[in-house]
N, C-alpha and C positions, 0 to 999 in steps of 0.2 A: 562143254557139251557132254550130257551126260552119255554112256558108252555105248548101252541101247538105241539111244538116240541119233546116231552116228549114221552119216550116207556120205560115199565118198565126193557129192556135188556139195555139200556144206564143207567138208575137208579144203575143198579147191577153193570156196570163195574164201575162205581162212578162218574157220570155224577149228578151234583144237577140243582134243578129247581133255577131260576135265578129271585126273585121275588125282589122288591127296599130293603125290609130287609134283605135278605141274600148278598142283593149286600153289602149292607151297611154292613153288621157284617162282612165279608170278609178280611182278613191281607191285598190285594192286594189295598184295596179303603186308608186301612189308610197309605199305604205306597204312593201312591196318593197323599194325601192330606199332608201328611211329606213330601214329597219333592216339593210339590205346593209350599210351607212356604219361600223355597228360591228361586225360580223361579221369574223372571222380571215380570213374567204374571200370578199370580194364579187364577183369576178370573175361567176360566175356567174349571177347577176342583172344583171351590167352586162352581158353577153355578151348574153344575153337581150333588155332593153331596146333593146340595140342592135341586134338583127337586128330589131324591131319597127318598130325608129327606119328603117332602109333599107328593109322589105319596104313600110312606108307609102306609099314613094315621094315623101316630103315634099321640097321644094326647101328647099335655104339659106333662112333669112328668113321661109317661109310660115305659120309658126306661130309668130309673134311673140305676144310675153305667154305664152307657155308656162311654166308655175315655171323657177326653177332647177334644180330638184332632178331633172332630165330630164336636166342638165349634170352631176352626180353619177355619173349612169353612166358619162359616157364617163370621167371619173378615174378611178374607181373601184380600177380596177385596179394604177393608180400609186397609192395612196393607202395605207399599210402602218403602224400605229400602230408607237410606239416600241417595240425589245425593251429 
């Protein structure tokens, strides 16, 4: 939900605020970014991921234990199955 958007009776029925960290911690991004992996195009998903990864403001280091699979996007786009 975006942060404007927000009334604390959508909060209750279980509506979350929708900020780049929670997007990113979400099952839904890294399933995203798994099925990017065998897509002809992942670029776009990594593009994505990655403006979430910068807009977060996260420093080097500060989300240590984060999957790997967060390290998938930034490949992603060098990443080109065999012709």
């Amino acid at each position: 939900m975006h942060p404007e958007a927000a009334h604390p009776a959508l909060l209750r029925l279980g509506a979350a605020e929708a900020t780049p960290r929670t997007v990113l911690d979400d099952p839904l991004t890294k399933a995203a970014v798994s099925q990017s992996l065998d897509s002809p195009d992942p670029e776009p998903v990594a593009k994505a991921v990655l403006s979430l990864v910068e807009a977060s403001g996260l420093a080097p280091g500060e989300r240590r234990g984060w999957p790997s699979w967060r390290c998938a996007a930034a490949t992603a786009t060098s990443i080109r199955p065999a012709s």
